[in-house]
C-alpha positions, 0 to 999 in steps of 0.5 A: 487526523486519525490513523492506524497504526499496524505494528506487525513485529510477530507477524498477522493473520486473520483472527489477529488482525479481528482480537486487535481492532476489537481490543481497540474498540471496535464493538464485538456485537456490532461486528457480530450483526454486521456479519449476519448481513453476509447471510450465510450461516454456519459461524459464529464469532468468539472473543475473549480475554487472553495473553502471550508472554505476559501481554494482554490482549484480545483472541477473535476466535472465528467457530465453524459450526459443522466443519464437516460440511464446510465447503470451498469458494471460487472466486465468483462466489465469495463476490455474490455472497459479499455484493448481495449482502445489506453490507455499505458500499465502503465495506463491499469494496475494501472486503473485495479488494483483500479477497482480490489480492489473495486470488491474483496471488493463487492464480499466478502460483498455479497459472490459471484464470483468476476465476478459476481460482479453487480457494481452499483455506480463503474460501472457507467460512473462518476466512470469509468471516476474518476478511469481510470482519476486517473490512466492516472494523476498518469502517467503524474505526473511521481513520483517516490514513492506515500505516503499518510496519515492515511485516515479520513472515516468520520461517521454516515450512507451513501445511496447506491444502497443497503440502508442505510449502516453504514460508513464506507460503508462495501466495504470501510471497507474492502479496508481499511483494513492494512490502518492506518485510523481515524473516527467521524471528520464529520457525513457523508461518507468522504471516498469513495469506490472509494478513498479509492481503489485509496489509496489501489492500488497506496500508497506506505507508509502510515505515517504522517512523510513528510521528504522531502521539498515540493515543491507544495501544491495543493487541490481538492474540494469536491463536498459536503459543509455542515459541518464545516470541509473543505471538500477538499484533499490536496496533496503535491509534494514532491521533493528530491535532493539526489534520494535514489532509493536503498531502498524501503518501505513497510508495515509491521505487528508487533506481540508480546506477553510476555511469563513467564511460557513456557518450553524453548525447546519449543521455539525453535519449536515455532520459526520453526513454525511461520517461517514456516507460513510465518513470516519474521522475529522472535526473543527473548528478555529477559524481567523482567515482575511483581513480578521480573519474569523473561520472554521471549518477543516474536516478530514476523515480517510479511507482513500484509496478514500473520498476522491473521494466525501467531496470531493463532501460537502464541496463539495455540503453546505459552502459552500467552493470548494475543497478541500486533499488530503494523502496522509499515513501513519497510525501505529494502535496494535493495539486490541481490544473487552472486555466486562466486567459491573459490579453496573450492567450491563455495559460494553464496553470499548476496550483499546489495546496497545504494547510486548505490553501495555496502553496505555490501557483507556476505557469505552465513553461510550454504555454508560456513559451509558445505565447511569447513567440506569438506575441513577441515579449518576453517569457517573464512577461506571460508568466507575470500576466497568467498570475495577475489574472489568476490573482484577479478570478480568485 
């Protein structure tokens, strides 16, 4: 297994996120050509060797030829340029889905369309060239997983096209949303619109934990040289013997809350609701809080999106007063439905798989339960019926 690794202590940007992957070697004249297949001119790409504090590394420097005539893109027109370009598929849909999250994000600043989105500094040339650039290195890098680290914003105020604006800048703020992230390192903006949308459309985990042995360490150089902190984005290539395609991570929210004076029937339809809602998971423990009170913990497992809905069950069907919220990794096996016919009916039944083969095969309950009634026998007896034929069709 193959992976990258984004180690974004100082933040990243555009033009960072290009000097990091050439410097890990992705092949500057390839991305140049791969360029040229936007068919838009005006540009050209600049690498060279540079340094920040004593760190080496590589500054992809993006010139706009006649920056006097650089004109400004809706929405619409990033997608014409970049779906009628010769590009492959897999870079149209990654390239697509960065610009995606920088419109979305504008567009709920300013309360408009997302079609109506005016982009001033993403629609320029230099941020066509970082985005569609970091699409066409994620391609030739050919990884099979992207991870990176909590992301450092940065601090105090950056100017935009708007004014003078807070950092984070408020259409980063809203990219980074569900992203572990860190602030105040250094008083300007460490992270981008552009980076921070990078991350948002192409991580697959977020965590400080590198469990696999690296195997090249590679920079890109900031363009800005004023503080004591290196500004430069360091990657990783991370590289794996034992390839672990069959299990797959992803982001996930954890609520909880303590509960000592709430009816127990009532449980029960608080379980039914939040499931219903959209959580993955719900349970129960029993727990002793203050004074030797006895209570129940309540935890509810979600996709980071249902979290602020499922808040709002917990404090309308619950009697609690305040909420815990953990942003955590999932780690799922890969999973898959079988039906099998037995001489009682047929059942569907879940298979879990690791290492290419099957991890554990159980029955579907309800199936089982239902043929038991109709035919009279025991639960045991369908369960141990569905896995012979199982055992038999494989």
């Amino acid at each position: 297994m193959k992976i990258l690794y984004y180690d974004c202590f100082a933040g990243i940007s555009g033009d960072m996120n290009l000097g990091a992957l050439i410097d890990l070697g992705v092949n500057p004249d390839y991305l140049r050509q791969e360029l040229q297949k936007l068919n838009i001119d005006g540009f050209q790409l600049k690498t060279e060797k540079a340094a920040r504090r004593g760190i080496n590394g590589t500054l992809a420097t993006i010139i706009i030829e006649n920056p006097e005539n650089e004109k400004h893109r809706h929405l619409r027109h990033i997608e014409e340029i970049v779906n009628s370009s010769t590009l492959s598929d897999q870079v149209k849909k990654t390239a697509l889905n960065i610009f995606n999250r920088i419109a979305v994000a504008e567009a709920k600043v300013h309360d408009i369309d997302i079609q109506k989105v005016h982009f001033h500094e993403v629609g320029a040339l230099d941020s066509i060239a970082d985005i569609v650039g970091a699409a066409i290195c994620l391609d030739y890098l050919k990884v099979d997983k992207v991870l990176s680290s909590p992301v450092q914003l940065g601090g105090g105020t950056v100017k935009c096209a708007h004014g003078i604006m807070p950092v984070p800048a408020p259409a980063t703020a809203l990219i980074v949303e569900n992203i572990p992230v860190r602030t105040g390192l250094v008083q300007h903006e460490a992270t981008t619109p552009t980076g921070a949308a990078i991350l948002a459309a192409t991580v697959d985990e977020f965590t400080n934990n590198i469990e696999f042995p690296i195997s090249k360490t590679a920079y890109g150089i900031g363009q800005r040289d004023v503080s004591e902190v290196a500004n430069v984005l360091r990657v990783y290539l991370l590289e794996s013997s034992q390839p672990d395609k069959d299990v797959k991570s992803e982001n996930a929210t954890v609520l909880e809350c303590n509960i000592d004076d709430m009816k127990p029937e009532h449980f029960e339809f608080l379980m039914d609701i939040l499931l219903d809602k959209g959580a993955s998971d719900v349970w129960f423990t029993p727990i002793v809080m203050k004074k030797s009170r006895p209570a129940q913990m309540i935890s509810v497992l979600c996709v980071p999106d249902k979290a602020k809905i499922l808040k709002e069950v917990l404090f309308k069907h619950s009697t609690t007063l305040g909420i815990r919220e953990q942003h955590i990794q999932k780690h799922l096996l890969t999973r898959d439905e079988q039906i099998v016919t037995t001489e009682y009916g047929d059942v569907h039944i879940k298979l879990s798989y690791y290492g290419g083969k099957v991890l554990h095969s159980k029955p579907e309950f309800e199936d089982c339960k239902l043929l038991a009634v109709q035919n009279n026998v025991s639960v045991s007896d369908i369960e141990k019926a569905a896995l012979n034929a199982l055992q038999n069709e494989n």
